[in-house]
C-alpha positions, 0 to 999 in steps of 0.5 A: 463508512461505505456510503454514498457521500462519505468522502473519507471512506477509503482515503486511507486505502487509496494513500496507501496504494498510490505509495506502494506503486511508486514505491515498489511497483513502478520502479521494476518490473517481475517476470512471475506473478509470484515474484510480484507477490512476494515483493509485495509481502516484503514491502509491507511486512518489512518496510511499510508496516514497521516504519511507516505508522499512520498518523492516526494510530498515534 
């Protein structure tokens, strides 16, 4: 999927990370590296992966 002219290759990816900064990054700000990462950890694993399914797992 990774090659020149392939305009699907990392659609999915790029929807994926335009929702999780205007979900969660833009909306605060964290005083440790750390606390971002675990932040982001808790978005996915707690929010975005059980409750948002990509449409195209069904």
């Amino acid at each position: 999927m990774y090659r020149k002219g392939n305009c699907y290759d990392n659609g999915a990816v790029e929807t994926f990370f335009k929702t999780i900064k205007a979900e969660l990054i833009w909306r605060r700000s964290w005083e440790t590296q750390r606390q971002t990462e675990m932040a982001i950890f808790k978005y996915i694993n707690g929010f975005y992966n059980p409750r948002r399914h990509h449409l195209a797992l069904g």
